[in-house]
N, C-alpha and C positions, 0 to 999 in steps of 0.2 A: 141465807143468801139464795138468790132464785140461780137456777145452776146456768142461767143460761147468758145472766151478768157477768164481767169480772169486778176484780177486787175492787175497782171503784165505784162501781153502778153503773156501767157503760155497758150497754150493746155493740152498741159501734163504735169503730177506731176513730175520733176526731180527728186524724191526718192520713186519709186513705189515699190513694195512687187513681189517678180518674183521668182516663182517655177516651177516647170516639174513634166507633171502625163507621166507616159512610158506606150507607146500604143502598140506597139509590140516589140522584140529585138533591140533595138540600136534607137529608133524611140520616141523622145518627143512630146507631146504639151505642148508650156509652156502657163504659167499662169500666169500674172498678175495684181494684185489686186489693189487699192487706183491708179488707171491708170491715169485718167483724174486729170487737175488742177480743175474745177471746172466743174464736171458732170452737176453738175443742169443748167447751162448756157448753152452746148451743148444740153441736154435734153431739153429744154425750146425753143432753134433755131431750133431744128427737130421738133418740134411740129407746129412748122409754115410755114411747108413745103409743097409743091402738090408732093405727091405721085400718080404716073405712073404704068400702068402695061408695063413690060417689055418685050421687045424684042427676047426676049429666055426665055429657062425652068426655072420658078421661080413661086414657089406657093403666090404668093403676088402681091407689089406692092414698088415699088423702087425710089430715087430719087438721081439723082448725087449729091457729095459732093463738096465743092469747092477748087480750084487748091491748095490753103494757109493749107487745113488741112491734102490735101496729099501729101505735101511738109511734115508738121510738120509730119503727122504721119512714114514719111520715116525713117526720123531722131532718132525717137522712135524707128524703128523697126533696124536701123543700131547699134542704143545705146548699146539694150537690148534684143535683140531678135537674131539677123542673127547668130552670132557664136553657138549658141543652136542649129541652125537646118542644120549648117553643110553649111551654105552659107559664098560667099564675097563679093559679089557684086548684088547692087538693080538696074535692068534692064529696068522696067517699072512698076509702081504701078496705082492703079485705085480703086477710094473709092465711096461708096455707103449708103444713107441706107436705111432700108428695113422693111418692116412689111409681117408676115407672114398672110393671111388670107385665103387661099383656102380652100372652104370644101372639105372632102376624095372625097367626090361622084365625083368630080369636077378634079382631079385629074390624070393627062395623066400616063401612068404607068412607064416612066422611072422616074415619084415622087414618085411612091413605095419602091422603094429602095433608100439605099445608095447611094453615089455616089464618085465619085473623079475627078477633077478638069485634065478636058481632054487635057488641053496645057501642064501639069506634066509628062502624061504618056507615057511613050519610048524614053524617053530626058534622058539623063545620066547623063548631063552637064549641067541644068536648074534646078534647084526647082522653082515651083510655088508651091510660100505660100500661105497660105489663114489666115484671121483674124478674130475675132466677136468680138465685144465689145459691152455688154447687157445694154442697155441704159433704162431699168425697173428694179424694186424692187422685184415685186412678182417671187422666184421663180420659183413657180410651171408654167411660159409660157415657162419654158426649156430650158435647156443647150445645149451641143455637144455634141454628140457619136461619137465613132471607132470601125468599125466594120473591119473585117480578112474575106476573101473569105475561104467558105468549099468546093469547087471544084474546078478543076487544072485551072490553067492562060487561057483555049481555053477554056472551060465550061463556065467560068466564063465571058469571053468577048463577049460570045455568048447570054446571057442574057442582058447582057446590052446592046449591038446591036439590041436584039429583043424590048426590051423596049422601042426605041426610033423608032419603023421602024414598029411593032404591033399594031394595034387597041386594045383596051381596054378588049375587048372581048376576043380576039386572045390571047394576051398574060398572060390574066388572064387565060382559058383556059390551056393552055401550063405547065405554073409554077406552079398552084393553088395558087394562090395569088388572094387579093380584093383590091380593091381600098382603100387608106390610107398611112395615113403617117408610117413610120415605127419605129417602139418602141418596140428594145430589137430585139432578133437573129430569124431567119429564117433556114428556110432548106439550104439557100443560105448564109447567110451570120452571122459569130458569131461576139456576139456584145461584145467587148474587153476592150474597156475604155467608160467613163464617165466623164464629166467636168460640174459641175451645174453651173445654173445660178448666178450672184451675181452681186448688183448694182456697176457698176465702176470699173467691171472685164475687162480683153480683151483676148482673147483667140486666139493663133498664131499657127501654125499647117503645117505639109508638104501636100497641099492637095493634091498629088499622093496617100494620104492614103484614104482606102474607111471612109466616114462622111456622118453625117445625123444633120440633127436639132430635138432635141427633142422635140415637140411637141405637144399639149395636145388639140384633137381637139373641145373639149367642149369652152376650151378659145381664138377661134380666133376670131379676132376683127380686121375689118379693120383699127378704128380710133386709132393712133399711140399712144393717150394718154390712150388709155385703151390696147392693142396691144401687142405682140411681135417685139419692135423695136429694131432692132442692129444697127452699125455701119458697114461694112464690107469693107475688102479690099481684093484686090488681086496681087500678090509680085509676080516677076518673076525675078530671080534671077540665079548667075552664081553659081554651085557648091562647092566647095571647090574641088581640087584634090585630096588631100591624102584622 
């Protein structure tokens, strides 16, 4: 039996608890709770994983998931999720997961901010969704944030170009910003929604919208069973027309 089914062949609970927090005008994250069939068995497979540092901006360290759970999780997210976000079709998915452990100090500064998933933006015709699924108990290793840009669409693009293109110095310099994760609004960015953490949540999102991880940097841990572990995926997706 793969440890991460239960006793039926079920990843996912077929009657899970599914709401919408509104992150700005016409814009959900939904929210689903009692998600997994048997959390503790997927919890219990991730714990027996080699986590990798990643290939791109990511304050951790990451481990592919296998082909069969993003199969399953596709299914989940066609169920119960696509018509909330205004999708019809799933394009390409890709699932991971993840432990957050970077210290601030350690931190390149387009991890200072928010951020939004760069294959979303200036596509009209695509959502790329994004997913969490909190695969810990303790709250307090943090939810999702939404944050809303406070300056115009060319301000605003022009920070996060410098962020990625700056030295540390430079763009802290610039913005007056420090190294850190970020938690709650800035000069740049107000922070709009909130989604806490909760065991056997999943959390689905347009990531064209700016996000962040909340994160508490006294509790990073790289080992996944003490850790900030999620699930995550990412959904690219054909819009809906109307």
């Amino acid at each position: 039996m793969t440890g991460w089914l239960d006793g039926a062949g079920r990843l996912f609970n077929p009657d899970p608890r599914v709401s919408a927090v509104p992150i700005v005008p016409g814009r959900d994250c939904v929210v689903i709770d009692d998600a997994l069939a048997d959390p503790e068995g997927l919890r219990a497979w991730a714990l027996q994983q080699r986590y990798l540092p990643p290939a791109y901006p990511y304050p951790g360290h990451v481990c592919d998931a296998p082909r069969e759970v993003s199969a399953r999780l596709a299914d989940f997210f066609a169920l119960h999720v696509r018509r909330h976000l205004g999708a019809r079709r799933t394009v390409e998915l890709t699932v991971r997961l993840s432990v957050i452990d970077t210290p601030p100090a350690q931190l390149a500064p387009i991890q200072w901010l928010c951020h939004r998933d760069r294959l979303a933006h200036g596509r009209s015709d695509v959502l790329f969704a994004a997913c969490v699924l909190y695969l810990f108990r303790d709250p307090a290793l943090g939810g999702t944030s939404f944050y809303a840009p406070r300056l115009s669409p060319a301000r605003t693009e022009q920070i996060v170009v410098d962020s990625q293109v700056l030295s540390a110095h430079e763009f802290g310099q610039r913005y007056g910003l420090k190294p850190g994760y970020m938690l709650g609004s800035n000069e740049y960015f107000e922070h709009v929604a909130q989604v806490p953490a909760a065991w056997n949540r999943v959390v689905f999102y347009d990531g064209g919208l700016f996000h962040s991880a909340d994160v508490d940097p006294g509790r990073l841990d790289a080992d996944p069973q003490h850790g900030r572990l999620t699930l995550n995926s990412f959904i690219t997706c054909r819009r809906n027309a109307g």
